[in-house]
C-alpha positions as CSV (number, residue, x, y, z in Angstrom):
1,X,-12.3,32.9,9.9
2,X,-10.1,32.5,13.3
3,X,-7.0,34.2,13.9
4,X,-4.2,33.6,15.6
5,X,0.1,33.5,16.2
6,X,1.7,30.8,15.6
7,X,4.9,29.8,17.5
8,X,7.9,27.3,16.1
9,X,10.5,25.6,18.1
10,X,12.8,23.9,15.1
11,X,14.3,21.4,17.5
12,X,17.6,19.2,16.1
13,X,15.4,16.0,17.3
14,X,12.1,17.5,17.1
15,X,10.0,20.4,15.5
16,X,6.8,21.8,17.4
17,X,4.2,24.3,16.6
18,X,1.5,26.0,18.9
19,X,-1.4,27.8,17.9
20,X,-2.7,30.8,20.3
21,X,-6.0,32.7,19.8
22,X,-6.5,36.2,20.5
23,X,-6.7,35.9,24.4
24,X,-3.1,33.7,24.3
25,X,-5.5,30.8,24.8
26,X,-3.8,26.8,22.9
27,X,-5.6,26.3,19.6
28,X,-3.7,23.4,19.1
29,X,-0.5,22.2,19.2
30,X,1.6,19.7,16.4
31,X,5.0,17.6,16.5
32,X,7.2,16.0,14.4
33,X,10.3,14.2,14.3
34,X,11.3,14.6,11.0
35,X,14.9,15.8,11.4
36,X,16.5,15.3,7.9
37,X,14.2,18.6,6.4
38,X,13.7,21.5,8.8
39,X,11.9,22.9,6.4
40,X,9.6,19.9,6.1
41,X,9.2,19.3,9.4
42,X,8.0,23.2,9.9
43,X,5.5,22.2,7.5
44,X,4.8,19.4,9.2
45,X,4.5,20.8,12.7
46,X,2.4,23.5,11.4
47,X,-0.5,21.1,9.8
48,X,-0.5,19.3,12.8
49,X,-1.0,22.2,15.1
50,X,-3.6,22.8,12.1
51,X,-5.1,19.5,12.6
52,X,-5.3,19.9,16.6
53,X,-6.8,23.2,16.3
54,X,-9.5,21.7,14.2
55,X,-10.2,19.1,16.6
56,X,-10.3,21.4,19.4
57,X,-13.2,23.3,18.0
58,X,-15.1,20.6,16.5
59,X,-14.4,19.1,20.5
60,X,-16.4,22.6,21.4
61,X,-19.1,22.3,18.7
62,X,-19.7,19.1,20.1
63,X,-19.6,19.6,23.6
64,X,-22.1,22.4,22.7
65,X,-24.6,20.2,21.4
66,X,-27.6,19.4,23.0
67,X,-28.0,15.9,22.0
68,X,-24.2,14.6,22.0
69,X,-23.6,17.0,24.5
70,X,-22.0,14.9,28.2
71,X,-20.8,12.2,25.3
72,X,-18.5,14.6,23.6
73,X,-15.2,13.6,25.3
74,X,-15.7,10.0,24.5
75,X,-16.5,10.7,21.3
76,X,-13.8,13.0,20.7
77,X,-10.9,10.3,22.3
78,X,-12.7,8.0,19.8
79,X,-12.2,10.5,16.6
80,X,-8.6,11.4,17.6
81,X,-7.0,7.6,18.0
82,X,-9.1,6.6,14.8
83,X,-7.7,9.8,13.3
84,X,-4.3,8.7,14.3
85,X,-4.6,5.3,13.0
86,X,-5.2,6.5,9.7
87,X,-2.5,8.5,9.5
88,X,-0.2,5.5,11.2
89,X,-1.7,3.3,8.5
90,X,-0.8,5.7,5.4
91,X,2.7,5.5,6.8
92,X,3.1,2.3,7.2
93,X,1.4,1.4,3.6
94,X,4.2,4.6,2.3
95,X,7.1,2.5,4.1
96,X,6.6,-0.9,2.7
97,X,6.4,0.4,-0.6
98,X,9.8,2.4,-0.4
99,X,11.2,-1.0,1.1
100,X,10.2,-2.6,-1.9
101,X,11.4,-0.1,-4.3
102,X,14.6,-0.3,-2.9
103,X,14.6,-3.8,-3.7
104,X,14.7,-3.1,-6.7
105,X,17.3,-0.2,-7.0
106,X,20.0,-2.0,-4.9
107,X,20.0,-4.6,-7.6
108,X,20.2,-7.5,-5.0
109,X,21.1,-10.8,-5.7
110,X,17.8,-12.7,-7.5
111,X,17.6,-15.4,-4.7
112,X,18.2,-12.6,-1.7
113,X,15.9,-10.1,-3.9
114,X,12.9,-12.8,-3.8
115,X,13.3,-13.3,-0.6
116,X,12.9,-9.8,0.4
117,X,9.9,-9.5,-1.6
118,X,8.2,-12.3,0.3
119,X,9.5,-11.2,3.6
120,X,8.7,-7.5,3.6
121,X,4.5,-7.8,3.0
122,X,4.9,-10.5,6.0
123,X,6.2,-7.7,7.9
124,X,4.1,-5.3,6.9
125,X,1.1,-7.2,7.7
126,X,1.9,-8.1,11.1
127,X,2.9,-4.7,11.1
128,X,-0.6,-2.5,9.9
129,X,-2.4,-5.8,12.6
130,X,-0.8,-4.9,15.6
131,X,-1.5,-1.4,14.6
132,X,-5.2,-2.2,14.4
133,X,-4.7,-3.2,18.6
134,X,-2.9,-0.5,19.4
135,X,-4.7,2.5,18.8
136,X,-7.6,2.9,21.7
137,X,-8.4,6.3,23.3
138,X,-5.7,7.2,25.7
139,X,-3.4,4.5,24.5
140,X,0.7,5.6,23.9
141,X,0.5,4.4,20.7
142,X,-2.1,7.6,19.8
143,X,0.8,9.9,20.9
144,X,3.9,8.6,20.1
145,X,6.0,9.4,17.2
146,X,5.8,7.3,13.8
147,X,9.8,6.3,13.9
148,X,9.3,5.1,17.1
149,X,6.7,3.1,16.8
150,X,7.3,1.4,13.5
151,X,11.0,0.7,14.2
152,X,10.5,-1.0,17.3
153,X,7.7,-3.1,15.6
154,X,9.5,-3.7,12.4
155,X,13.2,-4.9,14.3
156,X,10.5,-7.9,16.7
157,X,8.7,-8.8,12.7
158,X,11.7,-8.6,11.2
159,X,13.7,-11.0,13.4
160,X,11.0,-13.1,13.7
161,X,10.3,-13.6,10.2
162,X,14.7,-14.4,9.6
163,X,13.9,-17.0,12.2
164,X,11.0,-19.1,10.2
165,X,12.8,-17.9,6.6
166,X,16.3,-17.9,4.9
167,X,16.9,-14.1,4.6
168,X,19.8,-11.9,6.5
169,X,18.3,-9.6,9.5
170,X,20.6,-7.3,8.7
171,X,19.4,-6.8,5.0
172,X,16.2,-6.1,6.1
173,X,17.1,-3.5,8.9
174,X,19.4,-1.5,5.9
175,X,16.2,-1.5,3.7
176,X,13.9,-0.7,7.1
177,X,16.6,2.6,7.8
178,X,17.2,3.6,4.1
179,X,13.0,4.0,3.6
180,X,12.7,5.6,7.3
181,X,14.3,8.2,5.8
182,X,12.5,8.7,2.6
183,X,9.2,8.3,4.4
184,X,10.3,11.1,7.3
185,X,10.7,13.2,3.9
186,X,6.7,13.6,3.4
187,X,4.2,15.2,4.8
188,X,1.2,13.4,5.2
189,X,-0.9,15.7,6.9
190,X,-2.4,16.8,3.4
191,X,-4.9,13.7,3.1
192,X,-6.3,15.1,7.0
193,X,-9.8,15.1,5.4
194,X,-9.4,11.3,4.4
195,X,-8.2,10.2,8.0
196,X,-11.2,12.5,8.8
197,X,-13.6,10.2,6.8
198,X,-12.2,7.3,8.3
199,X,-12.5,8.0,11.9
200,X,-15.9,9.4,11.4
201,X,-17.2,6.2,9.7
202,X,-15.8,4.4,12.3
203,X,-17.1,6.8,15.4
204,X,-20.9,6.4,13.5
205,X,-20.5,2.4,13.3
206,X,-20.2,2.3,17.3
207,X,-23.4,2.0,19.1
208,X,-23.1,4.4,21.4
209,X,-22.8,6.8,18.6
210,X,-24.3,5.8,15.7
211,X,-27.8,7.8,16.3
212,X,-25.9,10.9,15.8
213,X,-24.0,9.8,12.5
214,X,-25.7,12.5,10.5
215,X,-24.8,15.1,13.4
216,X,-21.3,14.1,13.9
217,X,-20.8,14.0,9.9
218,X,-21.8,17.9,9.8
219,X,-19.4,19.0,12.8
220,X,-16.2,17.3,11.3
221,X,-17.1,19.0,7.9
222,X,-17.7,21.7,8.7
223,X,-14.6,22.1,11.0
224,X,-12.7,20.7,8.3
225,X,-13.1,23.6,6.4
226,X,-12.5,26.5,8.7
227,X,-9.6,28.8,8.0
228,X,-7.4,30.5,9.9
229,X,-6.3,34.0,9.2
230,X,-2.5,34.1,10.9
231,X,-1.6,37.6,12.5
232,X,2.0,36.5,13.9
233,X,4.8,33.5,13.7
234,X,7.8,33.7,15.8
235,X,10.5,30.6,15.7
236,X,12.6,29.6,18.1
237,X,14.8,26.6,18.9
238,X,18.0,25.1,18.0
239,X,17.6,25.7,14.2
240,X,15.8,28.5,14.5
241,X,18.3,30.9,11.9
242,X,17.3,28.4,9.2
243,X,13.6,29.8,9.5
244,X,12.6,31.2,6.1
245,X,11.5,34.6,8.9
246,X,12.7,38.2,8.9
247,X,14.9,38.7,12.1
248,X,11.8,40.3,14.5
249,X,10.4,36.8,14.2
250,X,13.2,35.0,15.8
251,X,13.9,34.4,19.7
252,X,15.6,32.5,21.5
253,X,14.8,29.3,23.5
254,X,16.6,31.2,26.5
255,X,13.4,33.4,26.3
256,X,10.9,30.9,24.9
257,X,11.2,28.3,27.4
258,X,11.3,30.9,30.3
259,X,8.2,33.0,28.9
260,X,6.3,29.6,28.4
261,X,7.2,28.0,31.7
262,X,5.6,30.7,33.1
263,X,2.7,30.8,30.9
264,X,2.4,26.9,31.8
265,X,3.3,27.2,35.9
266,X,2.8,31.4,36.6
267,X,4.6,31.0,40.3
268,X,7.5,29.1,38.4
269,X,11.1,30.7,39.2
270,X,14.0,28.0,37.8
271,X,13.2,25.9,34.5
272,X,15.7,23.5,33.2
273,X,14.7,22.2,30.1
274,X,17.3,19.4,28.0
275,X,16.3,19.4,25.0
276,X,18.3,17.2,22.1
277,X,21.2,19.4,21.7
278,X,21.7,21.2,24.8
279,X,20.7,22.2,28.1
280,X,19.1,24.9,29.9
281,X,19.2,26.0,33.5
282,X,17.0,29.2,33.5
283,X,16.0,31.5,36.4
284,X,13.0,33.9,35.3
285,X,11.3,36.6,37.5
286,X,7.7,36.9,38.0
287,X,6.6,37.8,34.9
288,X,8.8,34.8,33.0
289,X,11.8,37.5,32.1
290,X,14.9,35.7,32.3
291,X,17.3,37.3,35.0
292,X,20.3,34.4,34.5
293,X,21.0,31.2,32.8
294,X,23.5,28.9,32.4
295,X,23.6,26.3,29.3
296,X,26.1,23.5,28.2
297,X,27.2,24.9,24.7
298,X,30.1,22.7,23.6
299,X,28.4,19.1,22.5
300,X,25.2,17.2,22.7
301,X,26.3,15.3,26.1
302,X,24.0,14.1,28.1
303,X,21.0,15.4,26.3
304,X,17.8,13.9,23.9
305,X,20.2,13.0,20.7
306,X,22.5,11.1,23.4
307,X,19.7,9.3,24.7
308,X,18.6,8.8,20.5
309,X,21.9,7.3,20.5
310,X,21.9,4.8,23.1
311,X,18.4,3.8,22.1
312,X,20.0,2.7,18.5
313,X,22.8,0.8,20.3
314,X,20.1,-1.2,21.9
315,X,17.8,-1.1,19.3
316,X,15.0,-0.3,21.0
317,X,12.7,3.0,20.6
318,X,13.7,6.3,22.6
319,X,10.1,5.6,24.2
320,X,11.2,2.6,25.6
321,X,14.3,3.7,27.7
322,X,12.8,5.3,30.3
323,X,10.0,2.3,31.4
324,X,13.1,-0.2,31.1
325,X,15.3,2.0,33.1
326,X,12.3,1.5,36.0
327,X,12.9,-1.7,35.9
328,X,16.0,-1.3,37.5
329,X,17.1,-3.0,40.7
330,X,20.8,-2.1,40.6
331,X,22.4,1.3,41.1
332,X,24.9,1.5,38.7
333,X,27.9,4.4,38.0
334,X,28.0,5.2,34.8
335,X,31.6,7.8,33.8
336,X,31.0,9.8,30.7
337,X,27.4,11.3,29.4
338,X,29.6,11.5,25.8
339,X,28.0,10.4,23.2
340,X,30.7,9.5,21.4
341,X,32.2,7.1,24.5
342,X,28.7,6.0,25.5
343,X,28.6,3.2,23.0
344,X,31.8,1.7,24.4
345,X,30.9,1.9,28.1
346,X,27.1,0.5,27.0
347,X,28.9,-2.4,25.2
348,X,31.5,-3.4,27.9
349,X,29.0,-3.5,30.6
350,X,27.0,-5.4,29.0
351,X,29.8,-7.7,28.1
352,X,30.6,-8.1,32.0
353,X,26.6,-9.3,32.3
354,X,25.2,-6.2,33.8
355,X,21.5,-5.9,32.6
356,X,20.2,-3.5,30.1
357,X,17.8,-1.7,32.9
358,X,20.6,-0.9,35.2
359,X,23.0,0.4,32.6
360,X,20.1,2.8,31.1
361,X,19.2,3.5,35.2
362,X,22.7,4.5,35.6
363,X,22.8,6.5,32.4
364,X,19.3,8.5,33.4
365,X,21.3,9.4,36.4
366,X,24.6,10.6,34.7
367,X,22.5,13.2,32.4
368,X,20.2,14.5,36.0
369,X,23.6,15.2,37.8
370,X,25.1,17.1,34.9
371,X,21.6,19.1,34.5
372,X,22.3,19.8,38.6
373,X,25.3,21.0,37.6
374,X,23.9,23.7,35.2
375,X,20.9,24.4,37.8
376,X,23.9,24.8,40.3
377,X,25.9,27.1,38.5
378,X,22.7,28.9,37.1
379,X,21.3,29.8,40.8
380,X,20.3,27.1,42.1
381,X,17.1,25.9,42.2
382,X,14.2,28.3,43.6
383,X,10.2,27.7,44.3
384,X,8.9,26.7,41.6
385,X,11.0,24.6,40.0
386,X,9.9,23.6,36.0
387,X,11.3,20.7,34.0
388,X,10.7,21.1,30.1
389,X,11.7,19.5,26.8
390,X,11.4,16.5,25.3
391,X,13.6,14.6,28.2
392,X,10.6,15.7,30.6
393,X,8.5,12.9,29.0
394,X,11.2,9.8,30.0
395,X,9.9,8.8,33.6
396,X,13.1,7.7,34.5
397,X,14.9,11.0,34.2
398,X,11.9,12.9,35.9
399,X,12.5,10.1,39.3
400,X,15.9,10.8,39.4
401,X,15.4,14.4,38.3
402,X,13.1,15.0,41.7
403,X,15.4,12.9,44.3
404,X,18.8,14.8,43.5
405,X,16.5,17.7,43.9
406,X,15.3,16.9,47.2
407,X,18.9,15.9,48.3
408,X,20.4,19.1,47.2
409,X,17.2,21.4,47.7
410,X,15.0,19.7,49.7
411,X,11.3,19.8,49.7
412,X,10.4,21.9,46.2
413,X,7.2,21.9,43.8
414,X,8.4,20.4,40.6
415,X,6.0,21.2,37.6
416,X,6.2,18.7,34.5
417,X,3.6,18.9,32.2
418,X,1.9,16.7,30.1
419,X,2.7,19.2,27.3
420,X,6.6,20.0,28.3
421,X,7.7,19.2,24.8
422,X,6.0,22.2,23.3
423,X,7.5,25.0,26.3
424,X,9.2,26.6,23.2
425,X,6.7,27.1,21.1
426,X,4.4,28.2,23.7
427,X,6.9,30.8,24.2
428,X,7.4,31.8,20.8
429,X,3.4,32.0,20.1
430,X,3.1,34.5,23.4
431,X,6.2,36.4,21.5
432,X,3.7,36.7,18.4
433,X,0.9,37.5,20.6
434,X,2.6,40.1,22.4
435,X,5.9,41.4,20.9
436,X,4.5,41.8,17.0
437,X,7.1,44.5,16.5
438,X,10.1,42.5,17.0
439,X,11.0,44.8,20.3
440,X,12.5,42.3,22.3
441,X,14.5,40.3,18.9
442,X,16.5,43.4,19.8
443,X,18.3,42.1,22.8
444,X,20.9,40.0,23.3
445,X,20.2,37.0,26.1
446,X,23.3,37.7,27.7
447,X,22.0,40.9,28.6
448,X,19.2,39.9,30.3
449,X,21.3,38.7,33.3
450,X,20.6,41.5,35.1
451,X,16.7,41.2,36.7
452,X,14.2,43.5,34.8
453,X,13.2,45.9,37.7
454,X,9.3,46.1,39.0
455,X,7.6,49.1,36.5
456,X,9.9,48.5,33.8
457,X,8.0,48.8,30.5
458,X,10.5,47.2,28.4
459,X,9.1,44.0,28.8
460,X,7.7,41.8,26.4
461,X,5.6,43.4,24.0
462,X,4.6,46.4,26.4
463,X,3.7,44.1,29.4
464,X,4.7,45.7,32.9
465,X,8.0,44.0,34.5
């Protein structure tokens, strides 16, 4: 049996989960982007950290062995986008059948009711096709979120299918939106071991594996079945008070994101993380203590759920704003981050022919000048410098992120990681780890303004200052 903590960040747009080992070494890590259950998507977070922790010890077991041995990563990167196409596929197959049911319970007109019924497996088809293409080892589609992908998929079928057929686009985005929901309601993390069986089939039909079928079978089971025995969970994030945890297992991000920065980047000294909510200008001493902070706390302005919003006005997937705001090749002012103004703004300048990748270039900008402002008014912006959160991902944000930086700061070391999403969580499994006692739930954030002084032993979880 392997122990470990487990750390939560219950996001408003997302919900990750980290598992640590003993020596605060990543099991594995799971996201979701459920947001109408938190206590779903905890569930959900947590298999998937579940699942990844799995995989990274059948990755070892392989990577031990002296047959498969040098061929494990390929192997493994083979495993996880079959894995992933499973799951995608289960979805999907889940999806069309709530379309279809809701068919039936919005008691359509027969001719607009048949139509539907012939459209929707059309869709679907196209739909579970272009998933077959997608899914390669190191391909986006592996990583990105089901919504995201299926939505901007289904809208492109959808219209092309109203074009070729008499039925109302419009009809099938309400049924597409009303099932998105339902769908997001599930966990389908529970049939693992039959995405399992699927990826290893096809990992044993490829030729460069197939002599170790019998080999590879035996690793996945047995892997499959480990347990874990878990010593710790701490949760964090924006919805972290509706965690079914006793008040010792809550932190907040304030202290997550700073502790797991530094986990992440030890020399780091100023984090800003914008996550969907809010965001965070953080300064953190050497040992990732917070010493000051500054956050906006009155509305979701210029953060993830803005830039949620503005992909729906365009109807595109979040995913997609950032690599069409690189296409830009006009600078464009844009006035108000608001989300409730930014649909009016989006809609008049593209009413005055201004083109979609300078508006969303302009709009990138707008939410990295507010985030200066917060870094300004925090303490500026010391060596290193640590971007986190979801927003960390969207290229466009991180470019203009690093030129106001130089302008105002000049030459600094700016750490993004691959894995910036899951800063919280990281933070709140080191909590586990190392505060088990709840010491530290004791404190208020605003108190820890004031920089913990070298030899202080009131750090986290016993661990000199």
């Amino acid at each position: 049996m392997d122990c470990c903590y487990i750390g939560i960040d219950l996001g408003s747009t997302t919900t990750k989960a980290v598992f640590l080992d003993e020596n605060e070494r990543i099991m594995g890590r799971g996201i979701t982007n459920s947001r109408s259950n938190y206590e779903l998507a905890c569930q959900v977070a947590r298999e998937q950290a579940e699942v990844s922790t799995r995989f990274g010890l059948l990755r070892q077991r392989l990577e031990g062995s002296t047959s498969i041995g040098d061929r494990a990563a390929d192997l493994m990167a083979l495993l996880s986008c079959n894995y992933a196409l499973a799951e995608h596929l289960k979805q999907l197959d889940e999806l069309e059948q709530q379309c279809l049911g809701l068919v039936d319970e919005q008691a359509l007109e027969p001719a607009e009711a048949k139509a539907c019924r012939s459209a929707l497996p059309e869709i679907f088809r196209a739909l579970e096709t272009r998933a077959g293409k997608d899914f390669y080892p190191g391909s986006a589609a592996a990583s990105d979120f089901f919504r995201d992908l299926a939505t901007s998929q289904y809208l492109k079928e959808a219209e092309r299918v109203t074009m070729e057929q008499s039925i109302s686009f419009d009809r099938l985005v309400g049924l597409f939106d009303a099932a998105i929901i339902r769908v997001e309601n599930q966990s389908f993390s529970g049939y693992y071991r039959d995405y399992l069986a699927f990826a290893t089939e096809r990992v044993s039909a490829d030729e460069r594996f197939a002599e170790f079928a019998d080999e590879i079978e035996a690793a996945v089971t047995e892997t499959a079945e480990r347990e874990f025995n878990v010593l710790n969970t701490v949760g964090t994030g924006y919805g972290r008070l509706t965690l079914p945890f006793a008040r010792e297992q809550i932190r907040s991000e304030i202290l997550c994101h700073g502790l797991g920065a530094h986990y992440m980047f030890p020399k780091t000294r100023t984090v800003l993380d914008i996550g969907g909510q809010d965001t965070k200008a953080i300064q953190i001493d050497k040992e990732g203590i917070v010493t000051a902070f500054q956050m906006n706390d009155r509305c979701a302005a210029g953060c993830g759920r803005y830039l949620g919003y503005i992909a729906d006005e365009m109807s595109i997937g979040v995913h997609e704003l950032g690599p069409l705001a690189m296409q830009s090749t006009k600078e464009l002012k844009i006035n108000s981050t608001c989300t409730v103004f930014a649909g009016a703004e989006l809609r008049e300048l593209l009413a005055l022919g201004e083109k979609k990748e300078d508006i969303l270039a302009g709009l990138h900008r707008a939410i990295v000048l507010r985030a200066m402002s917060l870094l300004a008014r925090s303490g500026g912006v010391t060596e290193q410098f640590t971007f986190t959160g979801g927003v960390a991902r969207n290229e466009a944000v991180t470019e203009s992120l690093k030129k106001l930086v130089f302008e105002n700061y000049g030459e600094m070391t700016i750490n993004i990681s691959s894995d910036s999403i899951y800063t919280g969580a990281v933070g709140a499994a080191l909590f586990a780890k190392r505060d088990p006692k709840g010491v530290m739930a004791d404190l208020e954030v605003s108190k820890l303004k004031v920089k913990v002084k070298a030899g202080d032993k009131a750090a986290i979880g016993g661990v000199p200052a």
